[in-house]
N, C-alpha and C positions, 0 to 999 in steps of 0.2 A: 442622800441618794446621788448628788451630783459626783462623789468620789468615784462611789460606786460604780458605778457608768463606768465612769473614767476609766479604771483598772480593767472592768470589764471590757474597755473597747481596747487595750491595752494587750490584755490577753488572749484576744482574738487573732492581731496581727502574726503571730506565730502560724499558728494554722493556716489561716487566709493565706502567708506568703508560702508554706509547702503546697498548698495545692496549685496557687499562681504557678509555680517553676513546675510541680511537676507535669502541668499539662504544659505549657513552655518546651520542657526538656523531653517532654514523650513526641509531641509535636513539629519540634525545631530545635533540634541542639545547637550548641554554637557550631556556627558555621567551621572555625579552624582551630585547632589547638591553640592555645593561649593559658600564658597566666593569671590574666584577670579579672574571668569571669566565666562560670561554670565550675563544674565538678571536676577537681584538680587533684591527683594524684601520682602518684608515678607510674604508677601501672595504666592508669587513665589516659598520661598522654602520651604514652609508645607513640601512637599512630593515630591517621582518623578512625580509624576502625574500633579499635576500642575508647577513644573519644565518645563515638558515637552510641555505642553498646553501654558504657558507663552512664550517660547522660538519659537515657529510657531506661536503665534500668531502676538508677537512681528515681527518675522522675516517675517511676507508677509507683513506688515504696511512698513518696512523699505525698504522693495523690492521695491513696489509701489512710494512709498514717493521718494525713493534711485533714481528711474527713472526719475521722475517728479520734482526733483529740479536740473538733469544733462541735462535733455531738456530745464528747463528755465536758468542754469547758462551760457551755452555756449552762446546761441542769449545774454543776458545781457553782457556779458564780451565783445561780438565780439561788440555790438556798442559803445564799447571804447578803440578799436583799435587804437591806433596813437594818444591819449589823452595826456596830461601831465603827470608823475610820480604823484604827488599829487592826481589828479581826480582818476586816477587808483585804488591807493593803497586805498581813502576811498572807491568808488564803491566795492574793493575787500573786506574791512575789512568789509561793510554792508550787500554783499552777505555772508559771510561765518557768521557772529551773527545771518541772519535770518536762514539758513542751520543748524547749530546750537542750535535753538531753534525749530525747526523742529524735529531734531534726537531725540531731551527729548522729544518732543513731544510726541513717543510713550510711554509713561508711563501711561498718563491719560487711553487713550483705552482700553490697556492689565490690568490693577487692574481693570477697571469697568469691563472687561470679566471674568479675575478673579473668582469677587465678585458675579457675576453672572450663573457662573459654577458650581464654589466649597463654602461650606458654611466657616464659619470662621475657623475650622477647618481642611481645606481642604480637607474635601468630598464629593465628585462629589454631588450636588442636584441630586431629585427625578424630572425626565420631564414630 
């Protein structure tokens, strides 16, 4: 059981930290353009403007997302309570690749909103 735990408190921190940043980033983005720290792209740091557009948009995808893979990891983990060490640690190491590729996930969205907002540029389109 102790393993157990273990990976499950393991693969918990994926989600825990998408929701951490996305209310962070919906809230309080970084304050200036930089490269090291927050959602960094090219399109991203034209300006503060879409700094700050990328960073809430990013941050309620990760909110939602951040929710909804800590409601399906817990049921998933709990039906391999009392498993072998082995069954665990894969079940753990395939929950946390898909959580994972989840979090990049939001990259596609935010540049296609982006591209969609601001022109290449990055100034705001005419609506």
């Amino acid at each position: 059981m102790g393993f157990w735990l273990f990976v499950t408190v393991m693969d918990l921190l994926i989600p825990v930290l998408m929701i951490s940043l996305g209310i962070l980033f919906i809230r309080r983005p970084p304050g200036k353009v930089n490269h090291w720290y927050g959602y960094r792209s090219g399109m991203s740091m034209k300006n503060k403007d879409t700094w700050d557009f990328a960073h809430r948009y990013a941050g309620k995808i990760w909110l939602i997302t951040g929710w909804i893979i800590l409601l399906v990891t817990i049921p998933v983990m709990l039906m391999f309570l009392g498993k072998d060490p082995e069954t665990v640690g894969m079940v753990g190491a395939i929950v946390c690749t898909v959580q994972s590729i989840l979090m990049a996930g939001v990259i596609v969205p935010t540049e296609m909103a982006l591209r969609k907002k601001f022109d290449k540029d990055g100034n705001r389109k005419e609506t």
